[in-house]
C-alpha positions in Angstrom: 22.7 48.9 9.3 21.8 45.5 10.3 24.1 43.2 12.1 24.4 40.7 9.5 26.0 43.3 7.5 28.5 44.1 10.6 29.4 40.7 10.6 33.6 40.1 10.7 34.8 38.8 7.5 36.2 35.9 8.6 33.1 34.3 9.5 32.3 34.6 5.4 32.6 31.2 3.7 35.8 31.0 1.8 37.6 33.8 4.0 38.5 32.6 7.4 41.2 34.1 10.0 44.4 34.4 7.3 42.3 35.7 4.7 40.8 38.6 6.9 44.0 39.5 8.1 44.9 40.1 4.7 41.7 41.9 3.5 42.0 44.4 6.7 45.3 45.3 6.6 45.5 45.3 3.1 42.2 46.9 1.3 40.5 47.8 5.0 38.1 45.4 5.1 36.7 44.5 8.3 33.2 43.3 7.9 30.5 42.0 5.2 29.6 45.6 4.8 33.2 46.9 3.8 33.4 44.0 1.3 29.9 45.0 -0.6 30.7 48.0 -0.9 34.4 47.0 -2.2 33.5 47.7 -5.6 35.7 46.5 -9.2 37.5 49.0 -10.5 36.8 47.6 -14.2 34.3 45.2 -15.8 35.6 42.4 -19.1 32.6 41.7 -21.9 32.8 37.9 -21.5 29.7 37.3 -23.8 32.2 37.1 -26.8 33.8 34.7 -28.1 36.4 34.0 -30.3 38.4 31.8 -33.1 42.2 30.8 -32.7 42.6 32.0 -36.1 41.3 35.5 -34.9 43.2 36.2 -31.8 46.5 39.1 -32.5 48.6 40.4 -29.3 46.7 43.8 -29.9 43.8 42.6 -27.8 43.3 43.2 -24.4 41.7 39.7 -23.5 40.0 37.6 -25.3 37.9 34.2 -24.6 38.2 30.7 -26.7 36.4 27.5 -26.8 38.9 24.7 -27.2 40.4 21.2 -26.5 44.0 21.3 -24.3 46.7 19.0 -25.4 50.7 18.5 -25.0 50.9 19.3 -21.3 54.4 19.2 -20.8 56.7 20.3 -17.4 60.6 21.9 -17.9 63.0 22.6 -15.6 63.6 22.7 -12.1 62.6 25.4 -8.9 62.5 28.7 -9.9 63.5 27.7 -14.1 59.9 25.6 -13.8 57.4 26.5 -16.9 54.4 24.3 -17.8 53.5 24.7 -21.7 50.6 23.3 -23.5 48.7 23.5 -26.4 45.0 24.6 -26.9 43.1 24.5 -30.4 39.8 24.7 -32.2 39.5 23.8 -36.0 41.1 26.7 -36.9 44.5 26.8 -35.2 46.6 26.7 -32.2 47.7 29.1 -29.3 50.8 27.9 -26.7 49.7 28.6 -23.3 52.4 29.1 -20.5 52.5 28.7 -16.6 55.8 29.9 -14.8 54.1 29.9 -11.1 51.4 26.9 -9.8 52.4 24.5 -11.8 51.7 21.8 -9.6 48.0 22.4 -9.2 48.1 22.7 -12.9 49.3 19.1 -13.8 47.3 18.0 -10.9 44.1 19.6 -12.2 44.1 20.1 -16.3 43.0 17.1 -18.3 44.5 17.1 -21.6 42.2 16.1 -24.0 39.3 18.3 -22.7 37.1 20.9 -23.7 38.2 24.2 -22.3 36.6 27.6 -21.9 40.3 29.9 -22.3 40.3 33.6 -20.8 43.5 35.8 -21.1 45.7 38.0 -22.4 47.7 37.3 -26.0 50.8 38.0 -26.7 53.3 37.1 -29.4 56.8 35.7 -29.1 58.4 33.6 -31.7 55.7 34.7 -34.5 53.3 33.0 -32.3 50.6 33.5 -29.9 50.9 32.4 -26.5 48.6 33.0 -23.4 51.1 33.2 -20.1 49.0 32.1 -17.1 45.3 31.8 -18.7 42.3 31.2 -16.7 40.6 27.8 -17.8 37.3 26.4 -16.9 36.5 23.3 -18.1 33.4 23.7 -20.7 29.8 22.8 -19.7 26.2 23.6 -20.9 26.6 26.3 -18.1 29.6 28.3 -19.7 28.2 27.9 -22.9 28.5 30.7 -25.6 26.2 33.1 -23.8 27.2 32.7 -20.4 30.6 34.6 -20.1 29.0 37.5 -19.0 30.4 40.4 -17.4 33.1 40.0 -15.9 34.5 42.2 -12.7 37.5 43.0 -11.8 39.2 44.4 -8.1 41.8 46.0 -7.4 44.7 43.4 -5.0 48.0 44.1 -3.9 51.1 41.4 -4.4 50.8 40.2 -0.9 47.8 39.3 -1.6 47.8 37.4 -4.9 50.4 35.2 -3.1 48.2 34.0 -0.7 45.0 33.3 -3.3 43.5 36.6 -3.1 43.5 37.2 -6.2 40.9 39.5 -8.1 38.6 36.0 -9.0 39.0 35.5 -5.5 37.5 38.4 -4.6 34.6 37.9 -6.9 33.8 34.5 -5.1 33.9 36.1 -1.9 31.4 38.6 -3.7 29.2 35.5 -4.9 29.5 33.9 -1.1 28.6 37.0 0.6 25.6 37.9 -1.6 22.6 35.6 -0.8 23.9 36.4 2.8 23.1 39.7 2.9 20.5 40.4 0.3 17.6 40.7 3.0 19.9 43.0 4.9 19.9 45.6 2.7 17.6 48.5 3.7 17.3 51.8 1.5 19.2 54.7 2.5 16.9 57.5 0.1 13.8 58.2 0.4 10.8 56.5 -1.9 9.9 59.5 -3.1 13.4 60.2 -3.9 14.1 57.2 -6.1 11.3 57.4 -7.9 11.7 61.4 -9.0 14.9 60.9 -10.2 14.8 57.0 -11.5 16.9 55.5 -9.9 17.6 51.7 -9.3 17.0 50.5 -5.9 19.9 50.3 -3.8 19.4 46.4 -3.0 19.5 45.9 -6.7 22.5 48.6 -7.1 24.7 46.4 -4.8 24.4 43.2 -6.4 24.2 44.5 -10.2 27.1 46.4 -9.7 29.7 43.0 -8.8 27.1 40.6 -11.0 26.4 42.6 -14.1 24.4 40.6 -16.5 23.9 43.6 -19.2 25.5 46.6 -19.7 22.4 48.5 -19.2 21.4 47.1 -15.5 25.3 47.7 -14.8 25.6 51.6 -16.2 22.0 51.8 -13.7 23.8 50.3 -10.7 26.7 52.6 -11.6 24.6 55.5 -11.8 22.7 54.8 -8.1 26.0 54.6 -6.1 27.4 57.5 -8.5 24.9 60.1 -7.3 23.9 58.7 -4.0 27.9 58.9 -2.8 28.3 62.3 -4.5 24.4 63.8 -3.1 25.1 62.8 0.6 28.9 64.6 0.3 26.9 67.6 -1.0 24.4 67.0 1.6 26.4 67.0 4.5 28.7 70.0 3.4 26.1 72.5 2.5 24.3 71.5 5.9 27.4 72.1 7.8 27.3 75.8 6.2 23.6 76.2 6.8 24.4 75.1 10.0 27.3 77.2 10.7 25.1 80.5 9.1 23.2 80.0 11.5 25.0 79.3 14.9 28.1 81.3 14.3 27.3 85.2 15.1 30.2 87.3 13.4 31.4 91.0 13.9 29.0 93.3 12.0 31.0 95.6 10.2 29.0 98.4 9.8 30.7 101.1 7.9 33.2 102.1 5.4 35.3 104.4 7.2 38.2 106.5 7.6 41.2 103.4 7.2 39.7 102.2 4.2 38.5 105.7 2.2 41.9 107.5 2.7 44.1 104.6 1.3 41.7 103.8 -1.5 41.5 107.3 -2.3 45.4 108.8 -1.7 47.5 105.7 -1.4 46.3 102.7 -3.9 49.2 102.3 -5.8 47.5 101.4 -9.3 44.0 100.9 -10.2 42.5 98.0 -8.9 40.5 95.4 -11.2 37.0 95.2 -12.1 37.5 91.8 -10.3 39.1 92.7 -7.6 36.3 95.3 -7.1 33.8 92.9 -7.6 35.7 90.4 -4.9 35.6 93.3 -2.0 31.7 94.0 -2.5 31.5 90.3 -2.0 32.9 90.4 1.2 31.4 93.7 1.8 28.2 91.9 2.0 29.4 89.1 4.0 30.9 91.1 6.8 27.6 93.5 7.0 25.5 90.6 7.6 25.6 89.8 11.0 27.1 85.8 9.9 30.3 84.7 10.7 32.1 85.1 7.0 34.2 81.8 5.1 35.1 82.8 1.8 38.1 81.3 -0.4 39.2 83.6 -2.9 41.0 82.0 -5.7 43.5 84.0 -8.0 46.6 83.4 -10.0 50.0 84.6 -9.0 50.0 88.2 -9.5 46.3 88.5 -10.3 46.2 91.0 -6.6 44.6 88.6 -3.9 46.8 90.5 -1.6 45.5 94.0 -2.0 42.2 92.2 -1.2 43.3 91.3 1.9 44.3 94.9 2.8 41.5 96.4 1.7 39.3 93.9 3.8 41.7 94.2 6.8 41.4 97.7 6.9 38.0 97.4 6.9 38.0 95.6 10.0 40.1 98.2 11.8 37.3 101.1 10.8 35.2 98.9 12.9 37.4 98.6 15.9 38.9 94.9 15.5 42.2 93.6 14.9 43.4 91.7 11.0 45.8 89.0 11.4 47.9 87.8 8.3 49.1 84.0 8.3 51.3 82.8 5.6 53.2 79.4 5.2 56.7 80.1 5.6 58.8 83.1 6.9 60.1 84.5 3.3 56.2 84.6 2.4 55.5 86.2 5.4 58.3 88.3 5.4 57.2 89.7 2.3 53.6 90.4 2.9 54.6 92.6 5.9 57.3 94.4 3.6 54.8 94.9 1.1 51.8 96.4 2.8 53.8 98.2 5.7 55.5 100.2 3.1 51.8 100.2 1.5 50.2 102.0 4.7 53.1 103.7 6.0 51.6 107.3 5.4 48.4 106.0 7.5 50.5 105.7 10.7 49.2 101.8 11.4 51.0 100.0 13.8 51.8 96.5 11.8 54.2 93.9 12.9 55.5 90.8 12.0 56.0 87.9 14.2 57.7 84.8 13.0 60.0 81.9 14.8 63.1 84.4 14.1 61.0 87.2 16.4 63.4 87.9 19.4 61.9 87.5 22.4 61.8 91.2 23.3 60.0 91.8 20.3 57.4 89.2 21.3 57.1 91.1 24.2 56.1 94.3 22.8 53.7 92.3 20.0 52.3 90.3 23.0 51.5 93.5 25.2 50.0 95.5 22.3 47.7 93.1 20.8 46.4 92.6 24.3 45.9 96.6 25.1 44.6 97.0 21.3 47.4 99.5 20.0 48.5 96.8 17.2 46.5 96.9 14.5 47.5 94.2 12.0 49.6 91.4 12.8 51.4 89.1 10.0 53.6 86.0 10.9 53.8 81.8 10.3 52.5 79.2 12.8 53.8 81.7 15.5 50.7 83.6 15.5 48.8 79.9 16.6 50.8 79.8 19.8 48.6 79.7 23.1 50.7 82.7 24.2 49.2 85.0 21.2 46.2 86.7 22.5 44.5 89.9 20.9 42.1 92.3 22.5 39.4 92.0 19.5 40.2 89.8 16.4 37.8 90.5 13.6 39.7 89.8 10.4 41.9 87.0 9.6 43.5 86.6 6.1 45.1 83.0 5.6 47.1 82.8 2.9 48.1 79.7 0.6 46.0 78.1 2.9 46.6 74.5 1.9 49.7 74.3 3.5 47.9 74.6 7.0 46.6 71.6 8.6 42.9 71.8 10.3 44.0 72.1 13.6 46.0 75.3 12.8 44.1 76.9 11.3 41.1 76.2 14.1 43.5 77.5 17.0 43.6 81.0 14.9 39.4 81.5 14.9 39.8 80.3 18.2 40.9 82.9 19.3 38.3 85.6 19.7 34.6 85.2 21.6 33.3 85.9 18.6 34.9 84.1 15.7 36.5 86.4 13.3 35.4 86.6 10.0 38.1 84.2 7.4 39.4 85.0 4.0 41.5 82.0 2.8 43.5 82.6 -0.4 45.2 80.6 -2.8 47.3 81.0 -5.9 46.5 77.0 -6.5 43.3 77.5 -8.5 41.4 74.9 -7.9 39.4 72.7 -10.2 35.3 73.7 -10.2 34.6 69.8 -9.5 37.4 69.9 -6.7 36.1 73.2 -5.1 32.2 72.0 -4.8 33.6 68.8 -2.8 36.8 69.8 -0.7 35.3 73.4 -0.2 31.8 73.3 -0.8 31.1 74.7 2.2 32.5 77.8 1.4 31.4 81.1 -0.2 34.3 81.2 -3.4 35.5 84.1 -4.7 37.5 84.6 -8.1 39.9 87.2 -9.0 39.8 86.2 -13.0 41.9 88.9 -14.5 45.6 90.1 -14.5 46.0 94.1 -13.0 46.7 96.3 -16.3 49.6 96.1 -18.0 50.7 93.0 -17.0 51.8 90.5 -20.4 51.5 86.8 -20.3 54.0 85.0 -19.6 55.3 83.3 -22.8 56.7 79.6 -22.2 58.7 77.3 -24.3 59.2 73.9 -24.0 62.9 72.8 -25.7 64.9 69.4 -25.4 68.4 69.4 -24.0 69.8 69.5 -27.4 68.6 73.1 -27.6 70.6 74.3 -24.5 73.1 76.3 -26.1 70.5 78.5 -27.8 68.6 78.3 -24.3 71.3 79.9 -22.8 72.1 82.8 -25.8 68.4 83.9 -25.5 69.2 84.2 -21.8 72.3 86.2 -22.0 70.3 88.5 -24.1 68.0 88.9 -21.4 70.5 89.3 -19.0 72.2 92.5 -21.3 68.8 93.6 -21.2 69.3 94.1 -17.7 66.9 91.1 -16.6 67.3 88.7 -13.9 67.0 84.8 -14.7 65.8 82.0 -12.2 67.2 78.2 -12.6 64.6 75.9 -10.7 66.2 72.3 -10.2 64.3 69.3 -8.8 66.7 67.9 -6.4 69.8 69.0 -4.2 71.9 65.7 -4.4 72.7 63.2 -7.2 69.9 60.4 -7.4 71.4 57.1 -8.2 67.9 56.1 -9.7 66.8 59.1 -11.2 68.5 61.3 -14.1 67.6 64.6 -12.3 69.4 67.6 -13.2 70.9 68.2 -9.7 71.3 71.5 -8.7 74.8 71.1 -7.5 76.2 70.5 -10.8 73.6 72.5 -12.2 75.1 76.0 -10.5 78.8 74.6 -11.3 77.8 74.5 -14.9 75.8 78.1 -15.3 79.0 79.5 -13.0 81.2 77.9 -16.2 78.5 78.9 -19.0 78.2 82.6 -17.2 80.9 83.9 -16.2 80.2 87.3 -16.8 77.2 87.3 -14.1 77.0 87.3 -10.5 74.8 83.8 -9.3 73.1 82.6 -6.4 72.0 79.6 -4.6 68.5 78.8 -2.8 67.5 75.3 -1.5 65.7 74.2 1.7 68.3 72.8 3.5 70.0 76.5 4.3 69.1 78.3 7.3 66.5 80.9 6.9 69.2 84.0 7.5 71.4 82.3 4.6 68.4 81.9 2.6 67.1 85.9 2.9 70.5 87.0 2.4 70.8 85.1 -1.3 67.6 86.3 -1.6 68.0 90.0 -0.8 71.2 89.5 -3.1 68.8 88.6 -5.8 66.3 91.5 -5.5 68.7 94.0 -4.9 70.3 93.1 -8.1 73.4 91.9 -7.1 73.0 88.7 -8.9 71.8 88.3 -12.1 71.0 84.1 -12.0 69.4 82.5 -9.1 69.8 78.5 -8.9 67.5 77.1 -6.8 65.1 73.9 -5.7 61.5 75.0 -5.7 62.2 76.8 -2.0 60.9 80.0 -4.8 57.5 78.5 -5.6 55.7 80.3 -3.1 56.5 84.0 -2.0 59.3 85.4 -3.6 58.5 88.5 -5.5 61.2 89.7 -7.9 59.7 92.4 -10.9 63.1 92.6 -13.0 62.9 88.9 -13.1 61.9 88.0 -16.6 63.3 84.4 -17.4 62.2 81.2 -15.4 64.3 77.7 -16.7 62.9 74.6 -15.4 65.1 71.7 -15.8 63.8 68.3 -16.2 60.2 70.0 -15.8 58.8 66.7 -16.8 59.8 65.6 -13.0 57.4 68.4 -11.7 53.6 68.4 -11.6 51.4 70.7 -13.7 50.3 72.7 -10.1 54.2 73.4 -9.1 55.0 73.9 -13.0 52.6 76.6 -13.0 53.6 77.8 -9.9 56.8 78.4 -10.5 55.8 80.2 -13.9 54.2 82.7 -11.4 57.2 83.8 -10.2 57.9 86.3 -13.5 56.1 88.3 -15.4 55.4 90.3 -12.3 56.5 93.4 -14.0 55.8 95.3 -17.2 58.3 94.0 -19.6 57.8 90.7 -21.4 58.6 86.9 -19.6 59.4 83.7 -20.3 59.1 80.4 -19.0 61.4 77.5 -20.3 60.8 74.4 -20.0 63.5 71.9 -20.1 62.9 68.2 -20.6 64.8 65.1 -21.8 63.6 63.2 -24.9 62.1 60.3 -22.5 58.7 61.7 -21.8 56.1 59.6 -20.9 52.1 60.4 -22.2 51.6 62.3 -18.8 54.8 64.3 -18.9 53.8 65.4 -22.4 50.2 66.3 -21.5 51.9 68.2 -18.9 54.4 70.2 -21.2 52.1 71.1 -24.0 49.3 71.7 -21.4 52.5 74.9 -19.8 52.8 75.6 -23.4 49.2 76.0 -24.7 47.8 78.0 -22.1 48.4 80.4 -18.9 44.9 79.9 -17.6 45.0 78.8 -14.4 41.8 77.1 -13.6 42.4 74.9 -17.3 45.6 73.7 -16.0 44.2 72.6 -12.4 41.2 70.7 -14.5 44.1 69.2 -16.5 45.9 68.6 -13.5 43.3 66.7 -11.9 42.2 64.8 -14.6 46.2 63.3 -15.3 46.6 62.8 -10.6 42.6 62.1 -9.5 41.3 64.2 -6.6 43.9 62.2 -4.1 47.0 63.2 -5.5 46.0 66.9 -5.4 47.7 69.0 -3.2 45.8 69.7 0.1 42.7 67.5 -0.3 43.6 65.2 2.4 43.6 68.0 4.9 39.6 68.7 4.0 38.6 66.9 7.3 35.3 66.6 5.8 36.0 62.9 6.4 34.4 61.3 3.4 36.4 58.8 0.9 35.1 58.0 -2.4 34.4 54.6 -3.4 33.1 54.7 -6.8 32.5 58.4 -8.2 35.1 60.0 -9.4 35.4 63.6 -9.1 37.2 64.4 -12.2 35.1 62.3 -14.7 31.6 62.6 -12.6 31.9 66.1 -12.9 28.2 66.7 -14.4 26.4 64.2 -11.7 28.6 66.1 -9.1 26.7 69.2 -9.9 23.5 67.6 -10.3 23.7 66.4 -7.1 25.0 69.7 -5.7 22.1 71.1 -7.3 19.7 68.4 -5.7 21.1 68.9 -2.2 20.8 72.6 -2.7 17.0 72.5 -3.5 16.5 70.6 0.2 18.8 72.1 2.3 16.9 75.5 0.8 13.3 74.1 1.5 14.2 72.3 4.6 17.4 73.2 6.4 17.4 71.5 9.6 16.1 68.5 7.7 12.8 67.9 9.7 10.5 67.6 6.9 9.2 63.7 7.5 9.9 63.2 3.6 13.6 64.2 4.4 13.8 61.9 8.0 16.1 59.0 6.0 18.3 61.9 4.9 19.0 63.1 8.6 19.6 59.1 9.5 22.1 59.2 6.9 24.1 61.7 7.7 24.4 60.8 10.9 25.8 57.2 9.8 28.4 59.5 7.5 31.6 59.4 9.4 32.0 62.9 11.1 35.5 65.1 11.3 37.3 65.2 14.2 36.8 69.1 14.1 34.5 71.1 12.1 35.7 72.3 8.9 33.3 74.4 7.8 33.9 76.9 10.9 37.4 77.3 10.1 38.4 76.2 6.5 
């Protein structure tokens, strides 16, 4: 990059010290270079124009040609409004001013030809145009000059001190024939040309100063592919790279651990996809490379028995598994679950969490160090410097979202040679999500339910339908069935209408009397919490109230009902979540959905979206497409350290993969990138901004 391009903003005309205060701390613009590449987040058609007579409040903006009249000032400080009047020869449209009034009496000449660009709206029976841009008509803005028009993205601070998004575009037109000569290509000629593409010098200034659509859908397309190619780029050279540094345990056999449970002790018949998901990693751990592999399933789908399998692998090869879940009832439960599972193979598994005594440690500490401890399951404890095993060679991480980087680095860390990772999630993630955040990953998918299970059936009702909500329920309940109530929030929000759960669990005690119920929320203390929720599975209580403390980890079969109060508070990911938590046994389930009448268009995508399908993967796409890739949960922990500025992963989806499928085709032909056609590749990637650790070693 050249240093005209580093220049500080403030030494661009129009901008000075004030002004680039505002632009840093407010849109992180610090030189000419950040503001190029600040691009408008919509474009107007200003080539049209209209009649009076034609103008309705139903359009978005619209542009006039006409002579201003009837200026005229009322009222005093913050009561001030300036109206006028602005006609052609067929009618009249009242234009209003409640803010800069002064420079508007100072600078309008009534009786002059305007060009009038706004947004209509009707009060009175008549159209009005509150705060209109107006530039004074010349030859220049005649009838074919409008353009099209861009538009940026400001914040409030901002448009009180004149940064407003017109602003912006005249800092765009200043900054322009300043840097024009600076602009050097970042792709290859050979490149451009194969797959037509604009050059980028042409890219940057068609995409602020459109003058057709056609050039601006080109300029679109350049810095579409170009941002979403060099992501691809740099994340499936950070795997080749990593296949190739990172040695990893070779397992080389099937042996006795893994035989004698598949063959005596399986509990039920595992899924062609899980099958399908072990010979995966089969393969991986045989092959001499260190192995990263996400495996994506539903709740219920069997990710676990996965991990055992694979684990037990491992140990026929003389390492050590490790197990590291979230939170301590998630933990908890994965070491009740597969210790009970391998209790006839005499396996010495423990479980160390922040509860662990400290004579426990002890013992844990000592026998992962002398090798007797075969497979250890915990929370962030097992990240503590004081953890040390003899010979790590599987680790199983699981809802690995809710891990930062770091944590999950300090865990392959600690081995000589890096264990091999399965990360797991019952957050399916969207296809165009997964190629970005984890494209460096091998991705594994455990697409069907184990046999026998039913769908979960969910219904969406209004509170008006409570009391045959709660009749279907007590039917359940006869049935012998357990119910959850999930609740958004603990306390009484003065600003929201949530259903809180206090009164929520006074009212189901009232409506229930007959049943035994229990509360769950985040604020107890973990012994409090286990004991409500030992309660629940040992069948002592028939309803569970709680916050969303159950969306993660709490396994209850006999638990058939699931009521979600004002589910249009909660996002499509925790909705579906929390639907997770039944239908873990063989008789039927249901999810209810309860929502007000108020439901915004999102909240109702949201419902009907819970309603139409159980699909996992089409609710994350759904999911993504209502939030953007920001919003999603755990995106921001990639540490692939790369922020979009123009694509958009959940509408770019196609150019996403053509540009995976580009990057693949080099990286394949020339991994280390030394190919002289591929040299301004390499430059570029050094320029990308690197991660303060390596993701793709740890994931």
């Amino acid at each position: 990059m050249t240093s005209k391009l580093m220049q500080e903003i403030k030494f661009l005309p129009g901008v000075g010290p004030k002004k680039a205060e505002l632009l840093q701390s407010e849109l992180d613009i610090f030189t000419f270079n950040d503001l190029l590449y600040y691009f408008p987040y919509k474009y107007i058609d200003r080539t049209r124009f209209y009649k009076t007579r034609e103008v309705n409040s139903n359009m978005p903006y619209v542009q006039v040609i006409g002579r201003l009249s009837a200026l005229q000032k009322t009222g005093e400080g913050a009561k001030a409004r300036l109206n006028a009047l602005f006609s052609d020869d067929t009618g009249v449209i009242e234009l209003i001013w409640f803010k800069g009034i002064k420079w508007q009496l100072k600078n309008l000449k009534p009786g002059a030809v305007y060009v009038l660009f706004g947004k209509p709206s009707l009060f009175n029976g008549k159209i009005n145009v509150v705060h209109p841009e107006l530039d004074e008509y010349t030859n220049e803005n005649s009838e074919t000059a409008g353009g099209i028009q861009a538009f940026y993205n400001t914040t409030e601070k901002m448009k009180k001190n004149y940064l407003s998004s017109k602003a912006i575009l005249k800092l765009q037109s200043n900054l322009a024939p300043l840097v024009r000569s600076s602009i050097s290509e970042t792709l290859p000629a050979w490149f451009v040309k194969k797959f037509k593409l604009m050059s980028l010098r042409e890219a940057l200034y068609y995409i602020h100063f459109p003058d057709s659509h056609q050039r601006l859908l080109a300029a679109q397309y350049r810095l579409k592919f170009e941002e979403l190619f060099f992501i691809q780029l740099k994340i499936l050279s950070l795997k080749s790279n990593r296949t190739q540094k990172f040695k990893g345990h070779v397992f080389k056999v099937i042996g006795d651990h893994f035989n004698t449970f598949f063959h005596k002790h399986l509990p039920f018949e595992m899924t062609g996809a899980q099958k399908k998901v072990i010979r995966e990693i089969r393969y991986d751990v045989g092959s001499g490379h260190q192995m990263n592999r996400l495996l994506q399933g539903d709740v219920g789908s069997g990710k676990t028995m996965v991990a055992l399998m694979c684990m037990l692998m491992a140990l026929d090869n003389d390492t050590q598994a490790s197990l590291m879940a979230p939170t301590e009832i998630l933990a908890t439960q994965h070491y009740n679950t597969l210790s009970k599972m391998l209790t006839p193979m005499n396996l010495n598994v423990r479980l160390l969490t922040g509860s662990t005594k400290t004579k426990e440690r002890k013992i844990i500490h000592s026998e992962l160090l002398d090798g007797s401890l075969d497979i250890l399951i915990g929370t962030h404890a097992l990240i503590e410097s004081k953890v040390a095993f003899k010979n790590l060679g599987f680790v199983v991480i699981d809802e690995q979202h809710r891990f930062g980087v770091a944590q999950r680095a300090k865990l392959w860390q600690k081995n000589t040679i890096p264990p091999h990772v399965l990360v797991m999630t019952a957050t399916p993630i969207p296809r165009t999500l997964a190629m970005t955040v984890y494209g460096d990953l091998d991705v594994s998918v455990i697409d069907e339910l184990p046999p026998g299970r039913k769908p979960v059936k969910t219904m969406h009702f209004y509170d008006n339908k409570r009391k045959q909500v709660f009749q279907f329920i007590r039917d359940e309940i006869r049935k012998g069935r357990q119910v959850y109530f999930v609740f958004p929030l603990i306390e009484e929000s003065e600003k929201l209408d949530y259903k809180n759960l206090e009164s929520g669990y006074a009212t189901i005690k009232k409506v229930f009397p007959e049943c035994e119920i229990g509360m769950v929320h985040g604020r107890m203390k973990p012994d409090e919490k286990d004991f409500e929720m030992n309660r629940f599975k040992n069948k002592e209580t028939q309803i569970l109230v709680s916050t969303t403390v159950i969306e993660v980890g709490v396994d209850v079969p006999n638990a058939s009902v699931m009521v979600i109060e004002s589910a249009e508070r909660f996002g499509l990911s925790q909705l579906h979540q929390l639907r997770g938590r039944v239908g873990r046994g063989a008789e039927q389930s249901y999810c209810i959905l309860m929502s007000s009448y108020k439901l915004s268009k999102d909240s109702t995508i949201r419902l009907q979206t819970m309603v139409r399908t159980t699909d996992g993967f089409e609710i994350a796409e759904t999911d993504l497409k209502l939030r953007g890739p920001g919003d999603m949960e755990g995106t921001q922990q990639s540490g692939l350290g790369f922020n979009l500025k123009i694509a958009n992963i959940s509408r770019d989806g196609e150019l996403l993969q053509h540009a995976r499928n580009v990057a693949t085709d080099i990286i394949d032909s020339d991994p280390l990138l030394q190919n002289e056609l591929n040299h301004l590749f390499k430059v570029q990637l050094k320029k990308m901004k690197q991660a303060q650790f390596n993701w793709s070693v740890i994931s």
